[in-house]
C-alpha positions in Angstrom: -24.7 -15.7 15.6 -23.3 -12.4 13.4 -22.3 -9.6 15.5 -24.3 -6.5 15.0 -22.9 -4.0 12.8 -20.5 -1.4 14.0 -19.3 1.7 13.0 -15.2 1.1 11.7 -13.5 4.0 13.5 -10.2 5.8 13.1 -9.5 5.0 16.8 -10.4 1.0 16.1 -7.6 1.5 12.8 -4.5 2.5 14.9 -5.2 0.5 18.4 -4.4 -2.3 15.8 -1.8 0.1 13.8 0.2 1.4 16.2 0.9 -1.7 18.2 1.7 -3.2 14.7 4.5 -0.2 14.0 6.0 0.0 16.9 6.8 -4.1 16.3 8.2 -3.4 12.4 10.4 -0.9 14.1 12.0 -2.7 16.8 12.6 -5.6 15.2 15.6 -4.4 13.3 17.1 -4.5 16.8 17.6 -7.8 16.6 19.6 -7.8 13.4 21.6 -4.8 14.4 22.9 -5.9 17.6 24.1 -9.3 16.1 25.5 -7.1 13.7 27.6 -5.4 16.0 28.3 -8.2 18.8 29.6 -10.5 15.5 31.5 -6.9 13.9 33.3 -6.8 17.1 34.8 -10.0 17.2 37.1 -8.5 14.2 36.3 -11.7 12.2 34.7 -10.0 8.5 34.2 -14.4 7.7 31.4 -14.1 10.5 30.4 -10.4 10.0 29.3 -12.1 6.4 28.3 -15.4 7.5 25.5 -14.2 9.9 24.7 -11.2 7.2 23.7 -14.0 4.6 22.4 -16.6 7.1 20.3 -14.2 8.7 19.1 -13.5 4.9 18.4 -16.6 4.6 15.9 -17.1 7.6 13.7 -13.9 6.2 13.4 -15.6 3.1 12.5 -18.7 4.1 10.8 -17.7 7.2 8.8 -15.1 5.4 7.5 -17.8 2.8 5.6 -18.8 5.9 3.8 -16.1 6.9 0.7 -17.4 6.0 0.7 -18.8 8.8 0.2 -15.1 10.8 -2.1 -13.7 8.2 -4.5 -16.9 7.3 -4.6 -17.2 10.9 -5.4 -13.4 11.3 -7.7 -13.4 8.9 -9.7 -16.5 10.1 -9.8 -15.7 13.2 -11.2 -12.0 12.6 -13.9 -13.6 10.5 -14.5 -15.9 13.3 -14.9 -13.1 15.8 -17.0 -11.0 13.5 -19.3 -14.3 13.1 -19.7 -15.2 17.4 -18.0 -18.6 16.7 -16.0 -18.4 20.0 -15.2 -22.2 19.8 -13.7 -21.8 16.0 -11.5 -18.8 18.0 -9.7 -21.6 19.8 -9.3 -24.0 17.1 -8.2 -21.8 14.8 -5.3 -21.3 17.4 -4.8 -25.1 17.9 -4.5 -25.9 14.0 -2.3 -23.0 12.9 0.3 -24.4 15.8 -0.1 -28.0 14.5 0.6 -26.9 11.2 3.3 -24.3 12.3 4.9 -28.0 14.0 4.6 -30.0 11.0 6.8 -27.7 9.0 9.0 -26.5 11.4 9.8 -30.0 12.1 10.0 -30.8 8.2 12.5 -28.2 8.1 14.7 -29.5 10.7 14.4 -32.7 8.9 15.8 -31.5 5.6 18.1 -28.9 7.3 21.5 -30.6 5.3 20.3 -30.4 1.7 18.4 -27.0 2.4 21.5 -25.6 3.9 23.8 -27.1 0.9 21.4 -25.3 -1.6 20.9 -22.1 -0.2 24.0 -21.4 0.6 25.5 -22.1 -2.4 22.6 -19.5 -4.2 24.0 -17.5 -1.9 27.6 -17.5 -3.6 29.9 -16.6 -0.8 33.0 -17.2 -0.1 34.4 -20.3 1.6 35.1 -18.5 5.1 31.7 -16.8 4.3 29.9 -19.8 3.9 31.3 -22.3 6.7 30.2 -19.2 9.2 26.9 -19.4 7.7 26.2 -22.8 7.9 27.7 -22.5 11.7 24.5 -20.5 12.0 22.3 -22.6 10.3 22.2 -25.5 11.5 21.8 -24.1 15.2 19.0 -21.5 14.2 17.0 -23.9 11.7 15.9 -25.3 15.4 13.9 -22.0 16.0 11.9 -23.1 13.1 8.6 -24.6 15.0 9.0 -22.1 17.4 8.9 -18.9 15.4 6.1 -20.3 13.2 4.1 -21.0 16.2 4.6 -17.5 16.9 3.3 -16.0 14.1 0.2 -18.2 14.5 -0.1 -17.1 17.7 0.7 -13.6 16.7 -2.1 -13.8 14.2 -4.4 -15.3 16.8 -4.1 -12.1 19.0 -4.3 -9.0 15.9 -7.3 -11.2 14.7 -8.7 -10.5 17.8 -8.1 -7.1 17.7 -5.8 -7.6 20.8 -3.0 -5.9 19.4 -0.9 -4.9 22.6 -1.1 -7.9 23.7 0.5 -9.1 20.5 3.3 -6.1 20.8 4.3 -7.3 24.0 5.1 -10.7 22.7 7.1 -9.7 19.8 9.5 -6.7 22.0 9.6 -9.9 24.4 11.3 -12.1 22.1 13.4 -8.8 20.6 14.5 -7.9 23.7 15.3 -11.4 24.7 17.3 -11.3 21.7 19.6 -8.8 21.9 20.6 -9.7 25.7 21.2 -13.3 24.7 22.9 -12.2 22.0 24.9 -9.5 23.9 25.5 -12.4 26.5 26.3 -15.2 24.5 28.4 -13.4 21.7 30.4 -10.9 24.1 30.6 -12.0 27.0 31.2 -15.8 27.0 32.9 -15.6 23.5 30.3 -18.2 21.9 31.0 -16.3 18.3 28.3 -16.8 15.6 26.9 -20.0 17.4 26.1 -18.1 20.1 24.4 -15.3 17.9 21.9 -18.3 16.4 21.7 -20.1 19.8 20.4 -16.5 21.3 18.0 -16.8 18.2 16.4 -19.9 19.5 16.2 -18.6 22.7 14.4 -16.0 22.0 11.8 -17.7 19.5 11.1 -20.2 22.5 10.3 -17.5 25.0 8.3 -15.7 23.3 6.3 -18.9 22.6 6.0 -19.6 26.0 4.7 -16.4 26.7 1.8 -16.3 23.7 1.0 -19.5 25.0 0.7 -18.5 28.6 -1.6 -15.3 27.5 -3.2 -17.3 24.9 -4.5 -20.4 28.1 -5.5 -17.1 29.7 -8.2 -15.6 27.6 -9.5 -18.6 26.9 -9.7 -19.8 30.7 -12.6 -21.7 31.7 -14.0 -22.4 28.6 -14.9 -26.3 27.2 -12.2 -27.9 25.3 -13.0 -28.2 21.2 -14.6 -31.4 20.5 -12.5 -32.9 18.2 -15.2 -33.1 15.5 -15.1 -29.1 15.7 -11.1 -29.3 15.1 -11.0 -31.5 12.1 -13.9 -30.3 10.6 -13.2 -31.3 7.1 -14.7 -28.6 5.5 -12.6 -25.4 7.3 -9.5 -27.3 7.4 -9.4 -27.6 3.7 -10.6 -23.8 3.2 -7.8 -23.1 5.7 -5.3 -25.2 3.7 -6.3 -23.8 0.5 -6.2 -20.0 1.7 -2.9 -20.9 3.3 -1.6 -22.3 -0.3 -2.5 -19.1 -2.1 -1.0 -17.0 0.3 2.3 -18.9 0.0 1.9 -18.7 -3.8 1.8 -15.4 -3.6 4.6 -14.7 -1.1 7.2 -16.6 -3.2 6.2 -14.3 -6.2 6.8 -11.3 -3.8 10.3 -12.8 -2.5 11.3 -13.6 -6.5 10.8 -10.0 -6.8 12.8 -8.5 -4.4 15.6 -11.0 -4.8 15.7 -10.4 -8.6 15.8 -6.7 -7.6 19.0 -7.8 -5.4 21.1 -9.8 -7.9 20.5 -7.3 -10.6 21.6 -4.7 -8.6 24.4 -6.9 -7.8 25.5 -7.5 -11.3 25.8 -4.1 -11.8 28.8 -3.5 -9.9 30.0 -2.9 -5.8 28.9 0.7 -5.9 25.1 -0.1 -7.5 24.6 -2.4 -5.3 26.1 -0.4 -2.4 23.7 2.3 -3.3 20.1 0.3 -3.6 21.5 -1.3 -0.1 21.2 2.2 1.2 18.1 3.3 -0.4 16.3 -0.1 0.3 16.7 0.9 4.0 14.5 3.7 2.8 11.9 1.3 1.9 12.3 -0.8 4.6 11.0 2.4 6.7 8.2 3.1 4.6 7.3 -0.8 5.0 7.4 -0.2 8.5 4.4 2.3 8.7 2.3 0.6 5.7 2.6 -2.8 7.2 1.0 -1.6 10.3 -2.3 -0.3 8.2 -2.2 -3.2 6.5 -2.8 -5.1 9.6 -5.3 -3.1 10.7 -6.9 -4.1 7.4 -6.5 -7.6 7.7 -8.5 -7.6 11.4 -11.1 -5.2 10.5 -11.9 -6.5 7.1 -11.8 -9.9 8.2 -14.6 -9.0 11.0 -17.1 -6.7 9.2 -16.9 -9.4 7.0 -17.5 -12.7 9.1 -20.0 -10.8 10.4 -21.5 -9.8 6.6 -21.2 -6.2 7.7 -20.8 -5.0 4.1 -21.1 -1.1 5.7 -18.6 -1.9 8.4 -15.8 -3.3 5.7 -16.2 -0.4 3.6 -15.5 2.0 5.9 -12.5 -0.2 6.9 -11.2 0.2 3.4 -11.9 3.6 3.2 -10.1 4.3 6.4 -6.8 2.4 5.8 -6.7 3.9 2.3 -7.2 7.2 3.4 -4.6 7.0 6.4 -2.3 5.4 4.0 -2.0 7.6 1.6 -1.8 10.6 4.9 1.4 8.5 6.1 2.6 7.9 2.5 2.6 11.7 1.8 4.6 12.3 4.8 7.3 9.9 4.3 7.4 11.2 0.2 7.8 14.2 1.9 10.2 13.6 4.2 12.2 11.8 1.7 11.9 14.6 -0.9 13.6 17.5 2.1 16.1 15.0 3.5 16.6 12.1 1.5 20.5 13.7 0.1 21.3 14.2 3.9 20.1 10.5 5.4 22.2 9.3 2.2 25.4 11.0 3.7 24.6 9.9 7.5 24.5 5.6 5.9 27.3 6.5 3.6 30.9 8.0 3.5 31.7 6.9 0.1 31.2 9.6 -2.9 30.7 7.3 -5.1 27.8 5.2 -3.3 26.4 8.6 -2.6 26.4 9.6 -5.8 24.9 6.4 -7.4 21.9 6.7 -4.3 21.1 10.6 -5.4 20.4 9.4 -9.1 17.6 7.6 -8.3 16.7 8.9 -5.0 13.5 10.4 -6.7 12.2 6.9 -7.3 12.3 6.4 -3.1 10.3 9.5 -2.7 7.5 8.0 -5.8 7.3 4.4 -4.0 5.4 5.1 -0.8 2.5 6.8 -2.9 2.8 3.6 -4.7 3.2 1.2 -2.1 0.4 2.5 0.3 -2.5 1.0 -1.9 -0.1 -2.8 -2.6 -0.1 -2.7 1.4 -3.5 -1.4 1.9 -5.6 -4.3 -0.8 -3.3 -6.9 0.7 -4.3 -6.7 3.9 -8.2 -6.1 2.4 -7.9 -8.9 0.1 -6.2 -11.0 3.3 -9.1 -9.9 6.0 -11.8 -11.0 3.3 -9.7 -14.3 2.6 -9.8 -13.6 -1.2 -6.1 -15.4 -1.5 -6.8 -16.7 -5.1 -7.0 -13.5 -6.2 -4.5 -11.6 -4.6 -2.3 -14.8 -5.9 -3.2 -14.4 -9.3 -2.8 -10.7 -9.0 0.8 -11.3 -7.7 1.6 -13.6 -10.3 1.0 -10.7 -12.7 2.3 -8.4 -11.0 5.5 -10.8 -11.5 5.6 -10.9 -14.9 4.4 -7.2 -15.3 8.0 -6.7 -13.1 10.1 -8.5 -15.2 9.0 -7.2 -18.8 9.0 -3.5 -17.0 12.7 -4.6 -16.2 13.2 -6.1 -19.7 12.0 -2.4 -21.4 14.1 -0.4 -19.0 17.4 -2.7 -19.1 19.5 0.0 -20.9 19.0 2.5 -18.6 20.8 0.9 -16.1 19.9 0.8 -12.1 17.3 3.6 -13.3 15.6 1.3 -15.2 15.3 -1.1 -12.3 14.2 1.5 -9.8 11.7 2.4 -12.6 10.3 -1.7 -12.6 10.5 -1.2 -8.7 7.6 1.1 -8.9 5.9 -0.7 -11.7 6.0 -3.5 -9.4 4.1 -1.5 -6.1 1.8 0.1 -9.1 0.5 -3.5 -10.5 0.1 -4.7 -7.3 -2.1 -2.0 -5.9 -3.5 -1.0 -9.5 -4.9 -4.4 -10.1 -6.0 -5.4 -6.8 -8.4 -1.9 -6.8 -9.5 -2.4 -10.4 -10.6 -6.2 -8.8 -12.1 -5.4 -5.4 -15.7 -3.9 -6.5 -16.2 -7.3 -8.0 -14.8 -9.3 -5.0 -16.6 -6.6 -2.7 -20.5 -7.5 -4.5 -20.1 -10.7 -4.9 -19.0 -11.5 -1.5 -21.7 -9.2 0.0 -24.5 -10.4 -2.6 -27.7 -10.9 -0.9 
């Protein structure tokens, strides 16, 4: 039975939000204060080996977020539909999933470490410290993709706090393992990816604990219900696209990376500094986008055509309102937050030539964030895939036509980048939008 259509609300946009921010924001904690506890040992080996381990882990644990936004997204759709049963095995087959590669990972943990590393190209004391950290941390692998199914399970349910109070549970947990581990019992960079683990199987234990307790005293899903053929291969498929696209997202950034890289200590110095910018402006766009992903994904299991446009209208408009403020805020201070990451002349010099491209992205980025987490609510991965894929390649010839001018001209396929995806993904969605709402 379809829920009744509802009115989308600015309140309903941030209770899903602003839990969502205040997570992006405190989870650099955890990166920072292994960061530190590893910096203080004196040891610059481990300083780099947990810098480019630690890269590592995003990557490849970021290739998997499907697993939080397919289960978002289902489960919204779910909600928005009445299907309370599909609610808890949705839950159930994200986590068997999330255990079957987890577990694969594990498995293939010596050749994975051998090749990544090695892409990684540092130096011998670099890379022994790394694959210290490895091999302990690939452990947390199960356990922090069964968090963000679970993760996804809660925001799809619009229960965002409860959500927020997982993820500060496993930063905080974090940082005092880390703390513990790393400067107080002298465990070095094993102790910083053993604190890792920890923290991953805590805050597993936890979204399990809340998750048994909303769904108290219901019947358990028939297993007919949980391996209907039908959503498991929808779910698999969604779940493929999303992956698809995430890799072409990752090849962009890293390519952004190496070229910046091959341009010298002080380039890449400089986009290191000016990425943090970016990282900020993620911070407040991801949050909309996950308000997107719920409320799209509800108004439209429950074929509330009305409902999901408003949603999009909402998180477009308050995107672009946070989007402006950051430009601005970029445009009055950005010279002086270069100064306070940098003392060097030179990297502050190279960050001011292209600072102006910082303060263009957010205007840029807010509509890539916005239509993925649209395109995500209303499951329309194939799309936002093939959109990606372009996107891609409209990166890379942008870069190809701007190579001369240096680290401007990759700052300038930077914002061609954030400009395909959002360009194409609006110029796409009244099509997706009729035909998904036809009578």
């Amino acid at each position: 039975m379809l829920a009744p259509p509802q009115r989308v609300t600015t309140a309903q946009v941030f209770a899903i939000a602003g839990p969502a921010m205040v997570t992006n924001l405190t989870t650099p904690l955890i990166g920072i204060i292994s960061t530190i506890a590893i910096g203080r040992l004196g040891d610059a080996t481990l300083l780099g080996g947990v810098a480019i381990a630690s890269v590592i882990f995003d990557c490849l644990f970021w290739l998997f977020a499907f697993l939080r936004m397919g289960t978002l997204a289902f489960t919204a759709q779910a909600l928005g539909a009445g299907e309370t049963q599909e609610l808890r095995a949705l839950l159930i087959r994200g986590l068997v999933i999330a255990a079957l590669i987890g577990t694969t990972l594990i498995v293939l943990q010596i050749p994975l470490a051998a090749v990544l590393l090695q892409a990684m190209g540092g130096s011998e004391g670099v890379t022994r410290a790394a694959k210290t950290y490895f091999v302990i941390r690939i452990w947390s692998a199960p356990l922090a993709l069964a968090n963000y199914v679970v993760l996804g399970w809660l925001i799809g349910q619009a229960r965002a706090k409860l959500a927020l109070s997982v993820q500060i549970a496993i930063n905080l947990i974090n940082v005092a393992a880390t703390m513990l581990l790393v400067s107080v019992l002298n465990a070095g960079i094993a102790g910083a990816a053993i604190a890792a683990v920890v923290a991953e199987a805590a805050g597993l234990v936890l979204g399990l604990l809340i998750a048994r307790r909303l769904t108290y005293g219901q019947p358990p899903v028939p297993r007919a219900a949980l391996l209907d053929r039908a959503k498991l291969l929808r779910m698999l498929a969604v779940n493929r696209d999303i992956m698809i696209r995430t890799a072409a997202l990752i090849a962009a950034f890293l390519f952004f990376t190496a070229q910046g890289a091959r341009s010298g200590d002080v380039t890449l110095a400089a986009n290191a500094v000016l990425n943090n910018f970016l990282l900020v402006t993620a911070f407040f766009l991801d949050g909309l986008a996950n308000a997107a992903e719920q409320l799209c994904g509800r108004t439209y299991g429950a074929r509330d055509q009305s409902g999901f446009a408003s949603a999009v209208r909402l998180v477009l408009f308050w995107g672009f309102g946070f989007a402006l403020a950051v430009a601005a805020t970029y445009a009055l201070f950005g010279t002086n937050l270069i100064d306070i990451m940098t003392a060097s002349e030179a990297v502050r010099r190279g960050a001011r030539e292209v600072l102006w491209f910082v303060v263009l992205a957010p205007l840029l980025a807010v509509f890539a964030f916005a239509y993925d987490g649209i395109y995500i609510g209303a499951t329309w991965a194939r799309d936002m895939r093939n959109l990606m894929v372009l996107s891609l390649v409209i990166f890379l010839a942008a870069w190809l036509a701007l190579r001369p001018f240096g680290n401007t001209g990759l700052w300038g396929a930077m914002l061609a980048l954030y400009a395909a995806r959002g360009g194409l993904q609006a110029l796409r969605y009244p099509a997706l939008l009729k035909a998904s709402f036809k009578k």
